[in-house]
Every structure is written in C-alpha cells, then in structure tokens.
FIKEBA-25552 format. One line per 2 residues: number of its first residue (from 0); for each residue x, y, z negated of N, C-alpha, C. Coordinates in steps of 0.1 Angstrom, whole numbers, always signed. Atoms other than C-alpha are relative to their C-alpha. Last residue first. Layout:
! FIKEBA-25552
NUM = X Y Z X Y Z X Y Z | ...
***
This chain:
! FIKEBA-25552
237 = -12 +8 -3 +1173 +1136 +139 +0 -4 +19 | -4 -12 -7 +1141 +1156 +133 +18 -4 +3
235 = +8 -6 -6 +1119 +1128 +124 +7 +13 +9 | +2 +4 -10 +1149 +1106 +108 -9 +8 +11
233 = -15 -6 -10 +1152 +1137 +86 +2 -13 +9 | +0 -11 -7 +1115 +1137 +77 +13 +0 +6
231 = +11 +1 -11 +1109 +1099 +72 +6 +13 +7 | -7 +12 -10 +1143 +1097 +47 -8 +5 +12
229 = -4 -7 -7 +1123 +1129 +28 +14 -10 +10 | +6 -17 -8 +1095 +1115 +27 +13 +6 +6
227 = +7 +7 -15 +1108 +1081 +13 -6 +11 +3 | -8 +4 -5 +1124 +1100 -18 +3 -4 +14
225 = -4 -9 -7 +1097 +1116 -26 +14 +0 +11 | +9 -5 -11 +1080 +1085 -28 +6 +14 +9
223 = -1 +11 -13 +1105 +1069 -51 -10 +6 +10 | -11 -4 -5 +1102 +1100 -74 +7 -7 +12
221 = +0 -12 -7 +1063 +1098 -75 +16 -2 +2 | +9 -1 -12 +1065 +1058 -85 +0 +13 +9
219 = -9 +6 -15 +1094 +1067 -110 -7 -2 +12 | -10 -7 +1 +1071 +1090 -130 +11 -4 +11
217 = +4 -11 -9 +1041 +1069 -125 +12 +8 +3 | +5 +6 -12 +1060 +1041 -143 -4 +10 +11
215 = -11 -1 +1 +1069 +1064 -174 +0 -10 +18 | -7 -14 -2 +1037 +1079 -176 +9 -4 +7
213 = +5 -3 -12 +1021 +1041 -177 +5 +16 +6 | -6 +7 -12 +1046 +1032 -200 -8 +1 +9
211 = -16 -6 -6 +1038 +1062 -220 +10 -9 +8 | +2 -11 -5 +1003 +1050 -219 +10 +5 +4
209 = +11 +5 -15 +1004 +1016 -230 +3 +12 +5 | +11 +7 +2 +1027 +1028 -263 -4 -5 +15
207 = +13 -9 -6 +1066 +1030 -264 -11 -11 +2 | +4 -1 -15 +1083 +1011 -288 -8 +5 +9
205 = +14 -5 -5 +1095 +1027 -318 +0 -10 +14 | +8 -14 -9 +1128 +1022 -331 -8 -6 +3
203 = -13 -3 -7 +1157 +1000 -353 -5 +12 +4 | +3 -6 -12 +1135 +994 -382 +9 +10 +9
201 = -1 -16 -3 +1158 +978 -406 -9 +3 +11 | +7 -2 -9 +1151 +946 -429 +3 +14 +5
199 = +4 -15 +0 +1176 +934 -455 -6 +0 +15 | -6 -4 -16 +1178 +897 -466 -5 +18 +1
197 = +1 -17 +1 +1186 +880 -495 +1 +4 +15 | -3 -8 -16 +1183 +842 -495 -5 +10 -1
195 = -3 +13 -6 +1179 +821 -531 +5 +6 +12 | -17 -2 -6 +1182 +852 -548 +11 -11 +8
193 = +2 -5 -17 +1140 +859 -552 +20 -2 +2 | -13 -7 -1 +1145 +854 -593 +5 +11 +12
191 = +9 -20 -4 +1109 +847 -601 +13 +6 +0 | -2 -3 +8 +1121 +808 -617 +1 +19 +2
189 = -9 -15 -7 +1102 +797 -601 +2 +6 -10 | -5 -3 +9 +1087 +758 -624 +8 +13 +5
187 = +9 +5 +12 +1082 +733 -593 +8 +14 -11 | +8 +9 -5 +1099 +736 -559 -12 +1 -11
185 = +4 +8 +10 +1120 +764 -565 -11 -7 +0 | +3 +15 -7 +1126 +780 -533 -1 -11 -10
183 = -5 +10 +10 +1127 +815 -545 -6 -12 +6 | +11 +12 -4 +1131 +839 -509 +5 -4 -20
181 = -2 +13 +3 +1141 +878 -510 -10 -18 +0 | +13 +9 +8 +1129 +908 -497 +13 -10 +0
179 = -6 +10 +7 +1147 +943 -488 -8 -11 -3 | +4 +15 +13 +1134 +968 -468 +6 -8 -2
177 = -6 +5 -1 +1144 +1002 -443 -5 -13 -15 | -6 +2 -13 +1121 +1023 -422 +12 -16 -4
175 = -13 +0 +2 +1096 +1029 -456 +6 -5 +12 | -2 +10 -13 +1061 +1037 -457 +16 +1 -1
173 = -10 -14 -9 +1045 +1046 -491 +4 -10 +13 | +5 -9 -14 +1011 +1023 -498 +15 +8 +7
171 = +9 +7 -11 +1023 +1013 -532 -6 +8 +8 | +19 +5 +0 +1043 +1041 -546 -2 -13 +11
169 = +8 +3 -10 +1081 +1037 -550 -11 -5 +0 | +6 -15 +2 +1102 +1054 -580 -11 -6 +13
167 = +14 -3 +12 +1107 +1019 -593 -8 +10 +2 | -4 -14 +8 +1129 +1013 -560 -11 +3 -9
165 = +1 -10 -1 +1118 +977 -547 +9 +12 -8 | -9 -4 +4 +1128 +943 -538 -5 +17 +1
163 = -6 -18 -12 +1104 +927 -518 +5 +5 -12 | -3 -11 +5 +1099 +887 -532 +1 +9 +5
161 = -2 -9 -11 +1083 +855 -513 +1 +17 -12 | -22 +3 -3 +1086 +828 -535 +0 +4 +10
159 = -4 -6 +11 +1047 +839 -547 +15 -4 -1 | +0 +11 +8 +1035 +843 -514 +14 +2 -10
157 = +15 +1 +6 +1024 +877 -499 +3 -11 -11 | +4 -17 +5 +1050 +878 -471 -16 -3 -9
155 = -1 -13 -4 +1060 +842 -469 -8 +15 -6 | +8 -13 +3 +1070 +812 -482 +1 +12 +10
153 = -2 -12 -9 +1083 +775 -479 -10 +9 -4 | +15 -3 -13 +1086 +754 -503 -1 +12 +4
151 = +10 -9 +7 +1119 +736 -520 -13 +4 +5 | +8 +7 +9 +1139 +709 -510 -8 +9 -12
149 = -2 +17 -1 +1154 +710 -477 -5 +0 -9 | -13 +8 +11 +1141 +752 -480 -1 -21 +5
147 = -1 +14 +5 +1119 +773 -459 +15 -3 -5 | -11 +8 +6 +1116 +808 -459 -3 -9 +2
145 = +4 +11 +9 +1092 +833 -435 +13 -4 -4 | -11 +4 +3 +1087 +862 -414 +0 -7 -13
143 = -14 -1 -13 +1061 +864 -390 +12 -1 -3 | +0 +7 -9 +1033 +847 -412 +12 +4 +10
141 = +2 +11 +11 +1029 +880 -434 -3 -12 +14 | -7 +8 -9 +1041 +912 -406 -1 -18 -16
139 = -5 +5 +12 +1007 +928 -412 +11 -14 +4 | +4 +6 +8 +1002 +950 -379 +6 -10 -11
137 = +6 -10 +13 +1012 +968 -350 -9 -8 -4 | +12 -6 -2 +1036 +947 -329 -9 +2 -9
135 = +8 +1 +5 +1071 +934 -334 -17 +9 +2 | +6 -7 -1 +1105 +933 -314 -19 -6 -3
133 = +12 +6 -5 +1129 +914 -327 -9 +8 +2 | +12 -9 +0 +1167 +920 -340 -16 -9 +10
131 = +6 -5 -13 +1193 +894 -350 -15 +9 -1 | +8 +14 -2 +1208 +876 -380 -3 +0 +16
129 = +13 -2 -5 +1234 +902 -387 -5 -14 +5 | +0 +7 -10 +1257 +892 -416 -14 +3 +10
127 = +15 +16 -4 +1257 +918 -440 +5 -4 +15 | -2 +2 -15 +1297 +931 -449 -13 -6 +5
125 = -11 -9 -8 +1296 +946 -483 +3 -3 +15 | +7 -11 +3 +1263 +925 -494 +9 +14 +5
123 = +2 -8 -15 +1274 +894 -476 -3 +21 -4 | +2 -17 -7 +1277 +873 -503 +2 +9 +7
121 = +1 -5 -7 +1271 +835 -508 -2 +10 +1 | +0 -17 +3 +1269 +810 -535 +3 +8 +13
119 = +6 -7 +13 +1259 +772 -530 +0 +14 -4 | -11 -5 +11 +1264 +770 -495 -6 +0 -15
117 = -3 +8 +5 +1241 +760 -467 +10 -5 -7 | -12 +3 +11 +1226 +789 -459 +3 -12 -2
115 = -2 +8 +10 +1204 +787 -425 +11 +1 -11 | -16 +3 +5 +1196 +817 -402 +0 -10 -12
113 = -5 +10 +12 +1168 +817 -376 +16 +5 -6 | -15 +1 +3 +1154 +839 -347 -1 -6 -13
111 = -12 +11 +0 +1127 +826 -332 +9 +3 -5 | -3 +1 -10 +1099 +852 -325 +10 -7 +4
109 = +6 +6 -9 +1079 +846 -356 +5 -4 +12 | +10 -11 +1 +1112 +850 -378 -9 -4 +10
107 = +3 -2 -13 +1130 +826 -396 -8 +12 +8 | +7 -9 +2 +1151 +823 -431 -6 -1 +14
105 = +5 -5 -13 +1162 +790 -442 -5 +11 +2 | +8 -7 -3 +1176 +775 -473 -1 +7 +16
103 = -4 -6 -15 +1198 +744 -470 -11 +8 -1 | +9 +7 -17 +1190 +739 -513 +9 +5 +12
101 = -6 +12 -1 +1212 +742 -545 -2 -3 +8 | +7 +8 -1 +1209 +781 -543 +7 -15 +4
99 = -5 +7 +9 +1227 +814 -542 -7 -12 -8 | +5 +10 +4 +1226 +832 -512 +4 -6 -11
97 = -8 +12 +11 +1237 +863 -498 -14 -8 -3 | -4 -11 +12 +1226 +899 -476 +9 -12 -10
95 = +2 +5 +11 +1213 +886 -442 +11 +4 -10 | -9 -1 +3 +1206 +911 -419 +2 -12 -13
93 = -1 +1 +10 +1175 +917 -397 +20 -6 -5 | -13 +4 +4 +1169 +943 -372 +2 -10 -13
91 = -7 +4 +11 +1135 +952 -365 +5 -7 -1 | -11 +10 +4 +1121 +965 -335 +1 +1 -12
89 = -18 -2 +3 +1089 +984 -330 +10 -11 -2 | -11 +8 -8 +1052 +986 -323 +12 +3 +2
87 = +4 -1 -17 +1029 +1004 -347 +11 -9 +7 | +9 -10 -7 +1025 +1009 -386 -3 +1 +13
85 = -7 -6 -9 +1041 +976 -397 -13 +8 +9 | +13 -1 -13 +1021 +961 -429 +11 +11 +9
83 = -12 -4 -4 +1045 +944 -455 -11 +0 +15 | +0 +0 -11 +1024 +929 -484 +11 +9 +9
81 = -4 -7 -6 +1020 +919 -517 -1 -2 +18 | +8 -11 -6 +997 +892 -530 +1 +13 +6
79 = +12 +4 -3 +1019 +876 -549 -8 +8 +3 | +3 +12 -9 +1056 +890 -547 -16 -5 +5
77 = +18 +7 +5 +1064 +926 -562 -3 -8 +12 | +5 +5 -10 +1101 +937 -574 -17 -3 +4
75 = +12 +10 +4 +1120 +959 -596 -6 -10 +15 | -2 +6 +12 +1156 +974 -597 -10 -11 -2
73 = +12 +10 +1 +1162 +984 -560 +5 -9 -13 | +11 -6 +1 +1184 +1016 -560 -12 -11 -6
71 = +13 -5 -12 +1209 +1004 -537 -11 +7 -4 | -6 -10 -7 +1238 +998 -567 -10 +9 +12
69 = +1 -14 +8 +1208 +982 -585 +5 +10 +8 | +18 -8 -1 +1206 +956 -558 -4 +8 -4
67 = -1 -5 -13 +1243 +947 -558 -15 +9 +2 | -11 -8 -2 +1242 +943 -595 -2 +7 +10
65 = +6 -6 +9 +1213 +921 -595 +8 +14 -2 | -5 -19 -6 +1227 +904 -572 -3 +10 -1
63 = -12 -3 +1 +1229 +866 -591 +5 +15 +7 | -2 +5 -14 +1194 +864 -600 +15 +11 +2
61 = -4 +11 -10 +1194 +855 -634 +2 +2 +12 | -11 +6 -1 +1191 +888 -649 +6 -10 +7
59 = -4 +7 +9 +1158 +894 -637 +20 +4 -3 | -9 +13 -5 +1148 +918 -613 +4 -3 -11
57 = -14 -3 +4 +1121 +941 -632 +4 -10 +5 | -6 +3 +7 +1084 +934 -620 +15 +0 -4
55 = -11 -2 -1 +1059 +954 -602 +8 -10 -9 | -10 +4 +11 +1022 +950 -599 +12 +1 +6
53 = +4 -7 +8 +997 +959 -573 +4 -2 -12 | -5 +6 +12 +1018 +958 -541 -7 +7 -11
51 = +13 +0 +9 +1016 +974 -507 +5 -11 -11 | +2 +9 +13 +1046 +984 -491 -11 +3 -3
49 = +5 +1 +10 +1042 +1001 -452 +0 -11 -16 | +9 +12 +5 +1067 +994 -427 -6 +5 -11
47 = -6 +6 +14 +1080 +1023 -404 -13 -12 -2 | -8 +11 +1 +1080 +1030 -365 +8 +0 -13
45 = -11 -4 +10 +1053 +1053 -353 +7 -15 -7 | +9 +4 +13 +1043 +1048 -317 +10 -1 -11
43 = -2 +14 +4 +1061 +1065 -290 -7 -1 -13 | +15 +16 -1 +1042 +1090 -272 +6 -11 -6
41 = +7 -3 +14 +1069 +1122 -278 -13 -11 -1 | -10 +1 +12 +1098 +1109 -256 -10 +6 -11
39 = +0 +12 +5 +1073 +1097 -230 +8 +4 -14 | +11 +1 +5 +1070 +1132 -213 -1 -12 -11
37 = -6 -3 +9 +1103 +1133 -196 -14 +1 -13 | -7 +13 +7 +1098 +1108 -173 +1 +11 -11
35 = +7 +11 +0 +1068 +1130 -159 +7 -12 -12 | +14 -2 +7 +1088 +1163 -158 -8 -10 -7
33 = -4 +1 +13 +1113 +1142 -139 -6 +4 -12 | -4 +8 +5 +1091 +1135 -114 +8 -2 -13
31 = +10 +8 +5 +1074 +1166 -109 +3 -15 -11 | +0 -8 +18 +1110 +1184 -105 -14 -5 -5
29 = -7 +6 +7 +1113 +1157 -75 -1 +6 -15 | +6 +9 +1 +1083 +1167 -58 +7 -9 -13
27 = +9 +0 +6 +1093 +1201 -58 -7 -13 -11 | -4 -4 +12 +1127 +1194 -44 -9 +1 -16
25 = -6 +12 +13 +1113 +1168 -22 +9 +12 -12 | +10 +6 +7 +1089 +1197 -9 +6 -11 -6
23 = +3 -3 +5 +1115 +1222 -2 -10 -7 -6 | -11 -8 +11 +1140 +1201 +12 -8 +5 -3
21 = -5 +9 +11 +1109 +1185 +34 +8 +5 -10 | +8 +3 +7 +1104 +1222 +47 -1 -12 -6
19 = -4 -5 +11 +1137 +1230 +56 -13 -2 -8 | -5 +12 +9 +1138 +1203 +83 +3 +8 -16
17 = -18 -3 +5 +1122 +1231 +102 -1 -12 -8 | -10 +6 -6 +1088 +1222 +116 +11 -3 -4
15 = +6 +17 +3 +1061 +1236 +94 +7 -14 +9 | +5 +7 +16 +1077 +1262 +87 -4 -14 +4
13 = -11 +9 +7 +1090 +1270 +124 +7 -6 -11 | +3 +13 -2 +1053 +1270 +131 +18 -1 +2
11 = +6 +11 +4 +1045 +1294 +112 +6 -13 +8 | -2 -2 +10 +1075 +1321 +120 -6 -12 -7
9 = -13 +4 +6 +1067 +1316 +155 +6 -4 -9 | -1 +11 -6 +1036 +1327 +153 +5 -11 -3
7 = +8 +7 +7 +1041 +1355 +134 +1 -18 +1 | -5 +6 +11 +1066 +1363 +158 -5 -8 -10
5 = -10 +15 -10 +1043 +1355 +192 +8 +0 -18 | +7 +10 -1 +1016 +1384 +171 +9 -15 +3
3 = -2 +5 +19 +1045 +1407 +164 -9 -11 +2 | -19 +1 +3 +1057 +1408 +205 -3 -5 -18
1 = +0 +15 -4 +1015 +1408 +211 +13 -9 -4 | +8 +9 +8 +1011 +1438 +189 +2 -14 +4
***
C-alpha cells in the first residue's frame, strides 16, 4: 500500500510539474482562442440601402443614357422627397457612370472623396471609373452624398436635382446592395433628366458591430496570454 501510495504520489506531482502540463493547457487555451475569433463572422451588421419614394417617373428621353440604363433594368426614377436609408454599418464603393452637361459638375461624399466632370459628354458605362470606397454608419445617407455644379445648384439625397434610378418592378421600402442616382444641375427651369453625373453605388460589406470587436479583441487578448504561459513555463523548467 505504501509502494502504491509513493506512486500515486508521484504520479500528481509529476502533473503538475512536467513541462507536459503547459502543452496541455496552451493547447486548450489556444482552441478557446480561436473559437472566439471565430464567432464574429455571424455579428456583422446588415449591409444594404433601403429606397423610399412616393412617386415614380419614367427617364426621359433627353437624358443621354437612357439606353444604358434600360439595358440595367432602370427605366423610372424618384427625386423629391426620396430617400436612401443604410440599414447598419458598411462600405460603399462608388463609380462614376458618365456625364453630359455644360457645367464642372461635382460629385462628393461626406468622408472626402470627390470626382469632377469637366467635359461636355462622357461615358463610362462599359468601363466605370471608380471614385473610391467609404465606410458609412447606420442611417439616412441624405447630406453624405452630394452634387455641386460651377453653375448650377447643389443637391442631395431627397432634393429635386438629386435622382435614384429605379427598376419599375421596385417597391418603396425594398433594400437593395446595389444603386444608381443621378445629379440635374439646372440652375433655373430642370429639366428632370438626372444625366448631368451618373453614378452607381455598391455595398462592398458589413462592418462589424461593438460587440464583435469586442469578441474579436478578447479573442487575441486570450491567445497572447497563452502564449506568455507557455514562454514562462519553459523558461521555468529550462
């Protein structure tokens, strides 16, 4: 009994000694960690734009892409009083599409990016010119992306030389990842064409919420720790 008692013993306290027990607890530690990072890929916030609009109107003839725009689907449009509400926090990609205007029209967006036409005609519709992407936060993007013109007036989301380019088959309220709007910069007399500056809008992706960057933080925090344990323990037995 004494001979099994000493093994016993033994047995404990070359657990809690051996350098096999770190290796068993940074393995542990580490399958926590990744566990952890892996959690975030279902918390990102949702990443389309809502249309609102309580009227529709057929693109004109006059506006020179009328063509290009059908090819897409987008026959009608709706300016005053529409809107362009982004469901949660995400990128968006923009592209400019063509221009066709007497003015240096301008497109900008809250976070600085800019592109100036200074052409009379201009299309892009088979090759768009990217402008640049931006990352945006949940809510009505009216004020964040805008026109100005050298001799027209500036607009945005809602205003009535601020156009969105729709698909006839598309309810107000639906949510869409990808959008079209145009600017009219007609100073006096709009002529409700929107083809002064064509631009297309893409939601690239989602950004994660508060939470899944605090997941995602914790996650490396535990793996860096396990890390430093098991440095400690093999200096310790070194």
């Amino acid at each position: 009994m004494g001979s099994q008692r000493n093994l016993v013993g033994t047995r404990k306290f070359s657990w809690h000694t051996s350098p096999e027990r770190p290796l068993f607890m940074k393995t542990h530690l580490l399958a926590a960690a990744l566990a952890t990072l892996a959690l975030p890929t279902a918390s990102y916030a949702a990443a389309d734009v809502t249309i609102n609009f309580a009227t529709t109107t057929a693109i004109p003839g006059s506006n020179d892409f009328q063509g290009s725009l059908a090819a897409l689907g987008l026959t009608r449009y709706a300016s005053t009083g529409a809107s362009l509400f982004l469901n949660g926090p995400a990128t968006i990609m923009f592209e400019f599409l063509g221009s066709e205007s007497g003015f240096n029209d301008t497109f900008s967006t809250s976070g600085g990016l800019t592109q100036t036409e200074n052409s009379s005609y201009t299309n892009f519709f088979s090759a768009p010119l990217v402008i640049g992407a931006q990352s945006f936060s949940f809510g009505s993007l009216a004020g964040l992306l805008n026109f100005s013109s050298s001799g027209g007036i500036p607009a945005t989301v809602g205003d009535n030389g601020f156009g969105i380019f729709l698909d006839p088959s598309l309810m107000s309220g639906s949510p869409v990842t990808t959008f079209y709007f145009g600017y009219d910069d007609e100073f006096t007399n709009q002529d409700d064409d929107y083809d002064d500056f064509v631009v297309r809008a893409t939601v690239l992706s989602a950004v994660p919420e508060p939470s899944t960057w605090a997941m995602m933080f914790g996650g490396f925090a535990l793996l860096g720790l396990s890390l430093r344990r098991r440095q400690t323990r093999q200096t310790a037995f070194s």
